[in-house]
Backbone bond lengths (Angstrom), bond angles and torsions (degrees), N, CA, C in turn:
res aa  C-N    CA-C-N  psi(-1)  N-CA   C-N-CA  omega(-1)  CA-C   N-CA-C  phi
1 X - - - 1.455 - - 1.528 109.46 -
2 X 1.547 120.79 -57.35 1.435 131.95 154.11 1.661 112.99 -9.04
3 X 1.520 103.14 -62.13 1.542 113.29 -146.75 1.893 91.53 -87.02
4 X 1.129 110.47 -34.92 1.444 105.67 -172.07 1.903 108.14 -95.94
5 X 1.275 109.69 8.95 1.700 119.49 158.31 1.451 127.90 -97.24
6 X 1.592 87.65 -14.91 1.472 95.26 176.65 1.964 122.65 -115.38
7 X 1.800 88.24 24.63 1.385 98.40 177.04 1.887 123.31 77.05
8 X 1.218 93.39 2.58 1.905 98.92 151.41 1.132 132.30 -13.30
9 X 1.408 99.99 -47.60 1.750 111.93 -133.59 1.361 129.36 126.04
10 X 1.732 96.31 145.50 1.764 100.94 -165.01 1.058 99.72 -39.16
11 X 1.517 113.55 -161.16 1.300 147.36 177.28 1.807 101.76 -83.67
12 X 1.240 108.01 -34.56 1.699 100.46 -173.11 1.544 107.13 -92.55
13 X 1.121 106.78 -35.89 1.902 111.02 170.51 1.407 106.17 -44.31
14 X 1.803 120.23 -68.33 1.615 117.49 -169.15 1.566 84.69 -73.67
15 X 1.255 155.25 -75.75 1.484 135.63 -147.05 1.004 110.34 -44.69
16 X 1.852 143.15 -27.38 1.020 155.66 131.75 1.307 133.85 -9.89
17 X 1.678 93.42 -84.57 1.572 120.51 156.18 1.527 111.05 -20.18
18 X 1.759 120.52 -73.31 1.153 125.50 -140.30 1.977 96.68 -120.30
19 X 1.686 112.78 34.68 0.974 123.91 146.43 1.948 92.70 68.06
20 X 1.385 122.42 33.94 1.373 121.87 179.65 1.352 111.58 -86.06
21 X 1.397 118.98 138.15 1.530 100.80 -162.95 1.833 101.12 -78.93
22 X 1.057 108.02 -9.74 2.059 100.15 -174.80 2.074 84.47 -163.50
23 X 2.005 76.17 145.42 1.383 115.77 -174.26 1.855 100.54 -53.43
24 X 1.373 96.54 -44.90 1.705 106.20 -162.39 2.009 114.15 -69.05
25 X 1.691 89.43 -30.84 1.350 84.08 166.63 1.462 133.57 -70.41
26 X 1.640 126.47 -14.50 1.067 162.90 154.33 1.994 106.99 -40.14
27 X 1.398 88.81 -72.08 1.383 111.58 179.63 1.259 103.05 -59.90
28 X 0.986 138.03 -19.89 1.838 128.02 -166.13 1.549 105.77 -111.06
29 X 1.372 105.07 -13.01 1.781 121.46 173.64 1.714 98.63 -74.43
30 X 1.450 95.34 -50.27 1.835 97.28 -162.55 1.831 99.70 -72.33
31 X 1.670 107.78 -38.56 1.397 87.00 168.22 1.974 125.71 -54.90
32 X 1.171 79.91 -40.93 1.790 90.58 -172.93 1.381 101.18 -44.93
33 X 1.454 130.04 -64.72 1.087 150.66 170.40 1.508 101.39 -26.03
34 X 1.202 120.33 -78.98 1.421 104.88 -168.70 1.537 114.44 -83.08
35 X 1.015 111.85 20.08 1.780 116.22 171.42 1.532 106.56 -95.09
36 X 1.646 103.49 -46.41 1.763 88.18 -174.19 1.820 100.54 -135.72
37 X 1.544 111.83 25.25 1.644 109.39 154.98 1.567 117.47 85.12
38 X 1.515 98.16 -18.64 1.817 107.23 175.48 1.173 111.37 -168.60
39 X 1.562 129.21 133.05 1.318 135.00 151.51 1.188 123.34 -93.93
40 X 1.660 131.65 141.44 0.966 106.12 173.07 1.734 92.21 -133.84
41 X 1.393 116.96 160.83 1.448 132.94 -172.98 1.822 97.49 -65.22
42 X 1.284 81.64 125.08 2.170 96.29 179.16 1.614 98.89 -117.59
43 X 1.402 133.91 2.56 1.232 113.33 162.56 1.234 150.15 -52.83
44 X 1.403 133.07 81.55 1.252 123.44 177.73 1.585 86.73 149.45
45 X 0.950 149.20 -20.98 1.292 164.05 -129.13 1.434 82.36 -126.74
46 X 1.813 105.91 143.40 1.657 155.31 -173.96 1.612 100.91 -74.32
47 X 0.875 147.04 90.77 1.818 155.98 -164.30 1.681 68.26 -77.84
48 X 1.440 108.37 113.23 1.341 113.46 171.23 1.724 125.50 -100.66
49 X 1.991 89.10 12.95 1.111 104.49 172.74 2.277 118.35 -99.56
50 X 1.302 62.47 18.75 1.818 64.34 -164.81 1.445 105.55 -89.63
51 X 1.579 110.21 158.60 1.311 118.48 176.12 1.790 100.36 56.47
52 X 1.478 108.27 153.18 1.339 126.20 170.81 1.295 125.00 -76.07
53 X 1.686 116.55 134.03 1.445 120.46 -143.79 1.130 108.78 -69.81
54 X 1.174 151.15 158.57 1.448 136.58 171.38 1.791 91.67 -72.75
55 X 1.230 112.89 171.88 1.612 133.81 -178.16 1.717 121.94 -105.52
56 X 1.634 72.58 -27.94 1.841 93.38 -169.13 1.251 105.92 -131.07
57 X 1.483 110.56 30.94 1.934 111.22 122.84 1.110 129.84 -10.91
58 X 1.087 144.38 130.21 1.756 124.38 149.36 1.174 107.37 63.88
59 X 0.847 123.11 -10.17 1.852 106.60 -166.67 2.205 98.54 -109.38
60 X 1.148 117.20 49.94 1.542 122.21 173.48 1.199 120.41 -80.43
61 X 1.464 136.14 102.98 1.289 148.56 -178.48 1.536 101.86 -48.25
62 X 1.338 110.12 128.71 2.079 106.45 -174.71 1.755 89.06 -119.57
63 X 1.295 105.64 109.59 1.095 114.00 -177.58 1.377 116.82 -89.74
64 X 1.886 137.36 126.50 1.366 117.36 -168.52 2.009 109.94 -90.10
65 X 0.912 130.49 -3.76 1.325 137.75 145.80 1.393 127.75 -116.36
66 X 1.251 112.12 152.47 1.686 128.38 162.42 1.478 104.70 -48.59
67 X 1.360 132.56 -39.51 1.190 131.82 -171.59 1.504 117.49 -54.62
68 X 1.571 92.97 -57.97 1.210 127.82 -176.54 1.894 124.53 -57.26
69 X 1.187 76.47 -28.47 1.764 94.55 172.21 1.463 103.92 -95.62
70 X 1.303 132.91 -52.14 1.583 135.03 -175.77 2.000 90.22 -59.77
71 X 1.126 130.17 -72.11 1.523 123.72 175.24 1.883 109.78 -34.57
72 X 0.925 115.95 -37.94 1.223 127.60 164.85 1.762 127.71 -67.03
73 X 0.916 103.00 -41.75 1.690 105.30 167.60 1.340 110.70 -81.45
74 X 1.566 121.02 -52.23 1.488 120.50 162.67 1.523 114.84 -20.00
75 X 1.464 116.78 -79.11 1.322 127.94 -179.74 1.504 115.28 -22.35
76 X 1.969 96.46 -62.78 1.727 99.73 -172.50 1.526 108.38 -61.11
77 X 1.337 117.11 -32.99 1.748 120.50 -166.80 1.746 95.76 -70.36
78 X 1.766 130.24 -20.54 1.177 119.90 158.85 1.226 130.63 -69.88
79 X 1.314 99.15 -35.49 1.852 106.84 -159.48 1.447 72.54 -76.43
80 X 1.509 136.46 -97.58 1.659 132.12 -166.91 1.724 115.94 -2.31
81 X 1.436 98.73 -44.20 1.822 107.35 -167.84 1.255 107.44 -64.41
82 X 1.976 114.67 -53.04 1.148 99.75 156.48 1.431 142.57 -63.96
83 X 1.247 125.93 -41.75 1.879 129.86 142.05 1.048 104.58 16.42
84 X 1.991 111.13 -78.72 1.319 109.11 -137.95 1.729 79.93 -150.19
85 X 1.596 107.16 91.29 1.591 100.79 162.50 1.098 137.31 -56.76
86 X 1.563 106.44 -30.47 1.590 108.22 -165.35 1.393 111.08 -78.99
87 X 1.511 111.00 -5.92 1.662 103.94 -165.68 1.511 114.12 -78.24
């Protein structure tokens, strides 16, 4: 991106140059480049945008007895019953 901003050479000379397999992928770097100022290589790396976030992250009830958690599941298996009678 460097070499072809600073007047190098076309797009097919440096794709050339620097062993790129196509001119256009070049071209879509230098756009990138001047759209948001830096690219940096994301290969291999977790797209931490993928799939829908879980909700209930972080958010784990730490219960200090067995009791306290079984009174606790009870509840939800009510509130649900009412929810959804027919199930």
């Amino acid at each position: 991106v460097q070499s072809y901003l600073n007047g190098e050479g076309s797009y097919d000379m440096i794709a050339e140059k620097y062993q790129i397999r196509s001119s256009t992928q070049l071209k879509n770097w230098v756009k990138k480049y001047k759209e948001c100022g830096e690219i940096t290589d994301t290969r291999g790396e977790n797209n931490k945008m993928k799939g829908i976030p879980n909700p209930l992250k972080g958010k784990r009830i730490h219960f200090k007895t067995v009791e306290e958690e079984r009174d606790y599941y009870k509840a939800q298996v009510e509130y649900l019953k009412k929810q959804y009678p027919n199930l």
